[in-house]
C-alpha positions in Angstrom: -41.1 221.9 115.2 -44.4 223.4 115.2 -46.5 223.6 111.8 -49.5 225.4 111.0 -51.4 221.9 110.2 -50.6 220.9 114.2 -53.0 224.3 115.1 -55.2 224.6 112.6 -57.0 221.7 110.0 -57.0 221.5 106.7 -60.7 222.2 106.1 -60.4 225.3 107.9 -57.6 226.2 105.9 -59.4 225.3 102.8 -62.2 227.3 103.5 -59.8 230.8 104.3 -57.9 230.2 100.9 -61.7 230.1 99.3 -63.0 233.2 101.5 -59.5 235.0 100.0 -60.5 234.4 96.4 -64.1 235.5 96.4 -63.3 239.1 97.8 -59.5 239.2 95.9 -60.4 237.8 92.7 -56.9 236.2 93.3 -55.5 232.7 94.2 -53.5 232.3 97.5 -51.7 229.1 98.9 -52.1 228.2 101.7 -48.8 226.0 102.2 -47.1 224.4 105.2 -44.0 224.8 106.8 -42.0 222.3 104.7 -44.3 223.3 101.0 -42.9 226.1 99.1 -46.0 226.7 97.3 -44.6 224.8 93.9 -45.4 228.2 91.8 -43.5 231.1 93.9 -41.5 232.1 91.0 -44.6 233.2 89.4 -45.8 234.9 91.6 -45.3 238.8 92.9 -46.2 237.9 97.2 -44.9 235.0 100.0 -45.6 235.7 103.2 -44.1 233.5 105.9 -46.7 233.2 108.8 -44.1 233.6 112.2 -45.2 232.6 115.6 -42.5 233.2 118.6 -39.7 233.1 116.0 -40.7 230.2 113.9 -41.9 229.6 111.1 -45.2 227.8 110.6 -46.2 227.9 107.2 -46.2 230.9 104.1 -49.2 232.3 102.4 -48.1 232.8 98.5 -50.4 235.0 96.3 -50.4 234.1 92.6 -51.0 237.2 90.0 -51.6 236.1 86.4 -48.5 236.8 84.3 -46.8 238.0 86.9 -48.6 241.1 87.4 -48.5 243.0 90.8 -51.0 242.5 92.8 -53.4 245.5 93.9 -52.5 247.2 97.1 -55.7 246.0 99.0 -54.8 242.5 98.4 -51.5 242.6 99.3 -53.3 244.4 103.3 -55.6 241.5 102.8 -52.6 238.9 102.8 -51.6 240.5 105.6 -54.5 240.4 107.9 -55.0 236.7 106.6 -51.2 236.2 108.3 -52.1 238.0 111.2 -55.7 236.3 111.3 -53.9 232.2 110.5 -51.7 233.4 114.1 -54.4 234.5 115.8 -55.6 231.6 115.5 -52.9 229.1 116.1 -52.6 231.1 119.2 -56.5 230.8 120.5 -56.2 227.1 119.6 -52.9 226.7 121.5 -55.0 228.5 124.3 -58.1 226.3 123.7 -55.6 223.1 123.8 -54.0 224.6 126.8 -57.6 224.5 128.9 -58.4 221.6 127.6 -55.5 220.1 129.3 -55.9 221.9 132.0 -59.3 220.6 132.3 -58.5 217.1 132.0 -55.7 217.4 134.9 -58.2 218.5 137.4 -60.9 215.9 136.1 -57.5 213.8 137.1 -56.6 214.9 140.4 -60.3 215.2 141.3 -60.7 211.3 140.3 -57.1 210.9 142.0 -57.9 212.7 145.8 -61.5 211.2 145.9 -59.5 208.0 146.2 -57.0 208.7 148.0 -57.9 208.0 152.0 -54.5 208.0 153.5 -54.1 211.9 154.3 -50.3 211.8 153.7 -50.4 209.9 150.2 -52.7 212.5 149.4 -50.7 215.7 149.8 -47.6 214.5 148.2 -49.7 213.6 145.4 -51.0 217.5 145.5 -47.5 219.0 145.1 -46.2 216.8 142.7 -49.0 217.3 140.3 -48.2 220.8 140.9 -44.1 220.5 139.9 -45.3 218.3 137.6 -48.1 220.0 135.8 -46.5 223.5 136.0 -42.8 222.8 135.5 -41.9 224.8 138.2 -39.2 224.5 140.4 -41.0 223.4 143.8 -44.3 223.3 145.9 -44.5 222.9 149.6 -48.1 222.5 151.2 -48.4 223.5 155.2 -51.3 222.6 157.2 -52.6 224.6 160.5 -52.4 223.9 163.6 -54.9 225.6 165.0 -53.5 224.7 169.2 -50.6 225.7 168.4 -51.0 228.5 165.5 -48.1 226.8 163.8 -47.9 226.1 160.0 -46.3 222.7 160.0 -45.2 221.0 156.7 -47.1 218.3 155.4 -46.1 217.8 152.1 -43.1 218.7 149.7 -41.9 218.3 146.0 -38.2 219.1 145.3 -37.3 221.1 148.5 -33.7 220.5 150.5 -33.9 218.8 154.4 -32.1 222.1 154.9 -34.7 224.5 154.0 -37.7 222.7 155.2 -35.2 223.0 158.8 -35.0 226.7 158.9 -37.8 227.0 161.6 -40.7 227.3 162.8 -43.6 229.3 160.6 -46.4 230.6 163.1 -49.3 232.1 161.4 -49.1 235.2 163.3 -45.4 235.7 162.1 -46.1 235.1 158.5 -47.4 238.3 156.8 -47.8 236.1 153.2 -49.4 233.1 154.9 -51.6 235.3 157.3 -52.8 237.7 153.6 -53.8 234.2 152.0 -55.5 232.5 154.8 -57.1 234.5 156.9 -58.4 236.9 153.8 -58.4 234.4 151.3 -56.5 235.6 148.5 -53.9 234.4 146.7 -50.4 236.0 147.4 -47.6 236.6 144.5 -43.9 237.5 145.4 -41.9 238.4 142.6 -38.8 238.2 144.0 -38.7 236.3 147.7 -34.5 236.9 147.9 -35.8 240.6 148.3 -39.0 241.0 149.7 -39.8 242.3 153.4 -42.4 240.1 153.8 -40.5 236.5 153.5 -39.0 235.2 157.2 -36.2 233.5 156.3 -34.6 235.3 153.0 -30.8 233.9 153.8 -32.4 230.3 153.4 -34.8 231.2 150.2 -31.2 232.4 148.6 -29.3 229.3 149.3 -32.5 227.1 148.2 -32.3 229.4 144.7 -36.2 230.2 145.5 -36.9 233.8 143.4 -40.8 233.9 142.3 -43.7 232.0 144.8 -47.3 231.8 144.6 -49.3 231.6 148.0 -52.3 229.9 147.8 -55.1 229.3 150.7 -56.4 225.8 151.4 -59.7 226.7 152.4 -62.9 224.4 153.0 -66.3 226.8 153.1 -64.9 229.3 155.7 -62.1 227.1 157.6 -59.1 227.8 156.8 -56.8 224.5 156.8 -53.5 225.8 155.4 -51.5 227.2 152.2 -49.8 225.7 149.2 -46.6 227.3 148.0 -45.3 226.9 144.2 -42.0 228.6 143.9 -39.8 228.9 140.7 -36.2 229.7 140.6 -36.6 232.7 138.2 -38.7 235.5 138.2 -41.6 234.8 136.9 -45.4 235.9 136.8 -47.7 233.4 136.9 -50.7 233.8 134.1 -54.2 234.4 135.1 -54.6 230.6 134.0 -52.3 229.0 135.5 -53.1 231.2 139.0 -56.7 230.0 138.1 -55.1 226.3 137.8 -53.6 226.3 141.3 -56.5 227.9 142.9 -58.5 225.3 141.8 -56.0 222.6 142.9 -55.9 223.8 146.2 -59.4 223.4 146.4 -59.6 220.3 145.4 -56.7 219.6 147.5 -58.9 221.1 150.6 -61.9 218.7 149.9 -60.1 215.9 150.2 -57.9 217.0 152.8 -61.7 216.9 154.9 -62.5 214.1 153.3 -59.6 212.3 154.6 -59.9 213.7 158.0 -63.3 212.4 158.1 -62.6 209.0 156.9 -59.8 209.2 160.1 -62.5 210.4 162.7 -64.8 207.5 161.2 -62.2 205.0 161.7 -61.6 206.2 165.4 -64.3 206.8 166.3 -65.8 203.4 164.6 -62.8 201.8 167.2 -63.8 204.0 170.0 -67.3 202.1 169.5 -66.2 198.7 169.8 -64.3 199.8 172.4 -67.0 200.9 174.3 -69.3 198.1 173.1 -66.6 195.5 174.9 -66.5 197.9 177.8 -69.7 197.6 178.2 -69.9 193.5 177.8 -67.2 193.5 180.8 -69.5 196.0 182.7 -72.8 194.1 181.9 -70.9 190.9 183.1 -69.8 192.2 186.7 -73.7 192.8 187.2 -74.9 189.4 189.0 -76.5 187.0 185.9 -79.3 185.9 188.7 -79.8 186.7 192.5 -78.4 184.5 194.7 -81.1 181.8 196.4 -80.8 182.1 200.0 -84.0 180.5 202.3 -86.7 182.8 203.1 -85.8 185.2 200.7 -86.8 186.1 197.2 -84.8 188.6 195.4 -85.2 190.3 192.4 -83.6 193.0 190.2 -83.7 194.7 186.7 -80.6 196.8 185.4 -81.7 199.3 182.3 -78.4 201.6 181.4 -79.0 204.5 179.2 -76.1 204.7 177.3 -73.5 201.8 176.4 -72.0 202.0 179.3 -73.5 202.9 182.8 -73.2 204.4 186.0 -74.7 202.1 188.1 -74.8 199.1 189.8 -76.0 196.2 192.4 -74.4 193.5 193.8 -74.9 190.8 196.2 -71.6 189.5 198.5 -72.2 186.2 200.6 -70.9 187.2 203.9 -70.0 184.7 206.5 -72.8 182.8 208.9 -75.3 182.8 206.2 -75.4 186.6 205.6 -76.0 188.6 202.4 -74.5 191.8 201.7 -76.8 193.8 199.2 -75.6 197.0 197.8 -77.3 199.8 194.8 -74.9 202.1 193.6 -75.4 205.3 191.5 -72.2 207.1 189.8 -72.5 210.9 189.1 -72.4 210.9 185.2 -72.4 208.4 182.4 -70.9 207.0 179.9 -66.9 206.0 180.7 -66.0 208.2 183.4 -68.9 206.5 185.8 -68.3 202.9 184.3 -64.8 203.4 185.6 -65.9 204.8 188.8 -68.4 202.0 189.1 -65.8 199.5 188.5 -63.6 201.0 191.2 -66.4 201.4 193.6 -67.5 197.8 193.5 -63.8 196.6 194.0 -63.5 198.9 196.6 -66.7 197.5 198.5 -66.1 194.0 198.0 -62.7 194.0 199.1 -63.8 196.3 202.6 -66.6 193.8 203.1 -64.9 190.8 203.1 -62.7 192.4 205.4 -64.4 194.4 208.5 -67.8 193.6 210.7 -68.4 197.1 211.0 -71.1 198.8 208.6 -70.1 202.4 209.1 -66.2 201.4 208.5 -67.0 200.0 205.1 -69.0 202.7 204.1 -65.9 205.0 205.5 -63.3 203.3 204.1 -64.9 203.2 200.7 -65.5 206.8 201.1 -62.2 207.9 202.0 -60.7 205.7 198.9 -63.5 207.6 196.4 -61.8 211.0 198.0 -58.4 210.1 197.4 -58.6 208.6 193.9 -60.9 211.0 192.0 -61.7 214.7 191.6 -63.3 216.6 193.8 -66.7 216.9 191.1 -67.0 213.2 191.2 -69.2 211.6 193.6 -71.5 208.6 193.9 -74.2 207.2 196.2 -74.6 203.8 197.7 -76.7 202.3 199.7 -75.3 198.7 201.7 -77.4 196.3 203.5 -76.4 193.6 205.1 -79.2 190.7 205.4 -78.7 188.6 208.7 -81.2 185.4 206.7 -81.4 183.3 210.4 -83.0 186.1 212.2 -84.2 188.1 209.2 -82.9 191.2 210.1 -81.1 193.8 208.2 -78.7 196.1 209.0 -78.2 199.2 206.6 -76.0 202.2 206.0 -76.8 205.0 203.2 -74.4 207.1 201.6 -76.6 209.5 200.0 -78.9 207.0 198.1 -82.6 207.4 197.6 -84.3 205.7 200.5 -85.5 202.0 200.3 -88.5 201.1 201.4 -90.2 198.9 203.5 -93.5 197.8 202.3 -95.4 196.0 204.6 -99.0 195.4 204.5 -100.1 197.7 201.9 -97.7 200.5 203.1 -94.5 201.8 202.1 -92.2 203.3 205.2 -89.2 204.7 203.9 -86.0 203.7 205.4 -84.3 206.9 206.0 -80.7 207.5 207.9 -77.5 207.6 207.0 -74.9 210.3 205.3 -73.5 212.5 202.9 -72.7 211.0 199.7 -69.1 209.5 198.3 -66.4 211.4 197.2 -66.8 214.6 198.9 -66.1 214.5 202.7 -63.3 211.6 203.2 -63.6 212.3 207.3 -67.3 211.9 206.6 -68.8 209.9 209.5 -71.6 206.9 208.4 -73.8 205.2 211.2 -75.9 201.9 210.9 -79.2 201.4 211.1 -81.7 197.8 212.1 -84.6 197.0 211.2 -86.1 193.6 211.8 -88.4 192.1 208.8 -91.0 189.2 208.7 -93.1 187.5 206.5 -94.5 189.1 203.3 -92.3 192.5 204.1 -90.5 193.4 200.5 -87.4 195.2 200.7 -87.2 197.7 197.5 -84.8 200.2 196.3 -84.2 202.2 193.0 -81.4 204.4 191.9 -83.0 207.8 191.0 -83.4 206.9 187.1 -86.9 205.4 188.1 -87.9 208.6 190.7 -86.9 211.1 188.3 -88.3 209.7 185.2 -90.3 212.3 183.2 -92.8 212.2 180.9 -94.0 214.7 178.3 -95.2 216.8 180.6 -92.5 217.5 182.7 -93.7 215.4 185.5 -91.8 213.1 187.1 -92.7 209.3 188.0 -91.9 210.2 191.6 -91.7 208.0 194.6 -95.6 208.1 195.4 -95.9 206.4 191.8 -93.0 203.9 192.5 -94.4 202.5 195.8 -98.0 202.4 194.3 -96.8 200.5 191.6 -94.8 198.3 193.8 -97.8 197.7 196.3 -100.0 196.8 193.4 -97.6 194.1 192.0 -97.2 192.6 195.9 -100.9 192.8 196.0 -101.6 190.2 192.8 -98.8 188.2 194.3 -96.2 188.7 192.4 -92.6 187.4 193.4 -89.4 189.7 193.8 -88.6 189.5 189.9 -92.0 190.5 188.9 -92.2 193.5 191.2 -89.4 195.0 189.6 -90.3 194.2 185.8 -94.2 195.6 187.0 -92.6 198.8 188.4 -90.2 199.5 185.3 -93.3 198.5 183.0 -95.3 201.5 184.8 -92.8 203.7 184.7 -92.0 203.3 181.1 -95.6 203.3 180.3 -95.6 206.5 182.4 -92.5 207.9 180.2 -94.5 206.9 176.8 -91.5 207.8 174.1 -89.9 211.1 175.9 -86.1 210.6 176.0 -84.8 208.7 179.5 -81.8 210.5 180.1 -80.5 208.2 183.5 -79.8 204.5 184.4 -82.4 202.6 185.9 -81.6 199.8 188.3 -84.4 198.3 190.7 -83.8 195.9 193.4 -86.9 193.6 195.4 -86.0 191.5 198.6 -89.0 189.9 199.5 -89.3 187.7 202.8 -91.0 184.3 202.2 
């Protein structure tokens, strides 16, 4: 049982009895619950101090000989009772926040550690039941694709309540008042109330009094916490206070949880691509093959992880070389897929007709079939006859190659639309016959359309003069390329390259 001592100490006693003295003249006791006062016979006044029905302690006011006491001491007594439970009930308040306090310097120690999101919420409502003594706390989260409240976590709620149905946000007038305005909702009686959605349900579960809460992050509105008792009941301004400040809690962490997910997937998604792009880089040729006669030479410069294009070299029967330079609409995984299927698709057709224009056909009509209809890709295939060094070519689209040959650059135009978007598209072939010292270059548009901070692109006049000055100082097939790139990155200077690059030299020796 309670005692004035477990509210009040005994200095602060001492010091009221003294107050008493100097304005009465008189002595008063000050005496506990279980203390008598040891001189009451004595004495003319014993007041018992009464909080909520019990006693606490009794104030006893001595008179010498017995006399009565004058009427302004015996009002004084009384205000000193009244005063001794006002007290007892500001420092039962004062212990009350203090607790309070400590709970949420609890829970906020407790969700900041918490990184699994389930383990988290059923943390939230039991610290509610637990904290509260209330009869049950559910906690819903949105669904903001479907509109649907779904429950995430519950504390002392049947498998046939949480089964009475769906609970859309539009459909809930309590959840909708708390969420989308952000105030907190009191039912006094949910077996009763207009506003509940399933009352049959709320009887059988023995639900009378609820508190709606919003979980709410800055202005997004994540979902509600319930507490529900099974009398009526009116929550205190404190202990709405208390909840309020749990769900809050409860929404920070909910984001920080969310977040730690998204870091976790998208950390995977990373390594993911990282390996994608390991397979990709490996399906690009390490070194050009060595045929006699010919030097070749290529660089390869994605912009992202993962890129959308490509070049490849196919040894063809009688000493031939199939070259090809492939750019993929897009980036990123979309064209690295496309890419892959493309260079499959090529190889396999290669291998397997003499024809140029029915490769390029047949790789077409596969493009057509297998993607959408915004996804396209051009490609340009040459195939290099190395005993009579001649080369026959078919474009899909591509940015001309060019010939250069004796300080001039002769584009090597011809051929047809580009992949994926006609797949009765027609594609014809092309000869031209090469000789000594001719270089056979090609670039997706990543090099042509490079800008620099001007808005000016690198352009193709740039690109052949860059080329003609590296054939000029003798450079070999490799060296041409790395000269161009070097130009057009020093052309670039820092401004953002937003394409692949991929440059390819053939040069006859």
């Amino acid at each position: 049982m309670e005692r004035l001592n477990d509210h009040i100490d005994p200095a602060t006693l001492d010091q009221l009895q003294q107050a008493f003295t100097r304005v009465t003249g008189l002595t008063v006791r000050i005496c506990d619950r279980n203390d008598d006062g040891g001189e009451l016979a004595a004495s003319r006044v014993g007041l018992p101090v009464i909080r909520n029905g019990q006693v606490l302690g009794r104030l006893v006011l001595e008179t010498p000989g017995g006399t009565a006491p004058p009427p302004q001491a015996e009002m004084l007594l009384q205000l000193l009772g009244e005063s001794l439970k006002l007290l007892c009930a500001k420092q039962q308040q004062l212990t009350a926040r203090v607790e309070e306090l400590a709970t949420l310097y609890r829970l906020t120690a407790m969700f900041s550690a918490y990184q699994d999101l389930l383990d988290l919420l059923n943390t939230v409502v039991r610290t509610v039941v637990e904290f509260m003594g209330v009869k049950a706390c559910s906690l819903r989260l949105l669904d903001p694709e479907t509109d649907e409240l779904t429950i995430a976590a519950v504390a002392n709620l049947s498998a046939d309540y949480l089964g009475k149905g769906k609970v859309l946000l539009r459909d809930s007038i309590l959840d909708t008042e708390a969420m989308t305005h952000g105030r907190i909702v009191y039912v006094e009686d949910e077996r009763t109330d207009p506003r509940v959605l399933f009352p049959q349900q709320v009887r059988r579960e023995g639900i009378v009094s609820a508190l709606i809460v919003p979980i709410r992050y800055k202005w997004l509105s994540l979902g509600a916490l319930r507490v529900y008792t099974g009398e009526v009941y009116r929550f205190s301004d404190y202990e709405i206070a208390l909840v309020r400040a749990i769900a809050d809690q409860a929404a920070a962490a909910i984001v920080n949880a969310r977040l730690h997910e998204d870091r976790m997937a998208a950390e995977a998604m990373r390594r993911q691509i990282r390996l994608a792009g390991e397979v990709q880089r490996r399906m690009v040729p390490a070194e050009p093959p060595r045929y006699p006669g010919v030097d070749i030479g290529a660089a390869y410069v994605p912009s992202l992880e993962l890129s959308g294009d490509f070049y490849d070299f196919i040894a063809l029967p009688n000493g031939n070389l199939g070259v090809a330079l492939c750019d993929v609409m897009g980036k990123g995984v979309p064209a690295a897929l496309m890419t892959a299927s493309l260079r499959a698709s090529l190889r396999a057709h290669a291998d397997d007709l003499y024809d140029l224009g029915d490769i390029l056909q047949r790789v077409n009509r596969g493009l057509c079939n297998d993607t959408l209809d915004e996804s396209f890709a051009t490609l340009f295939y040459g195939v290099l006859n190395t005993a009579r060094m001649e080369l026959t070519y078919g474009n899909a689209g591509h940015e001309p190659p060019v010939l250069l040959r004796d300080g001039t650059a002769t584009p090597l135009t011809g051929g047809g639309l580009v992949l994926g978007i006609d797949r009765d598209q027609v594609y014809g072939k092309s000869i031209v016959q090469l000789k000594r010292g001719d270089v056979l270059f090609c670039a997706t548009d990543g090099l042509i359309e490079a800008m620099n901070f001007r808005e000016e692109q690198f352009g193709r006049q740039r690109t052949c003069q860059s080329a003609l000055t590296a054939i000029a100082n003798g450079a070999d097939a490799n060296s041409i390329c790395r000269h161009v790139l070097w130009e057009m990155r020093r052309f670039a200077g820092l401004h953002e390259r937003g394409d692949d690059v991929t440059l390819l030299a053939v040069r006859i020796v």
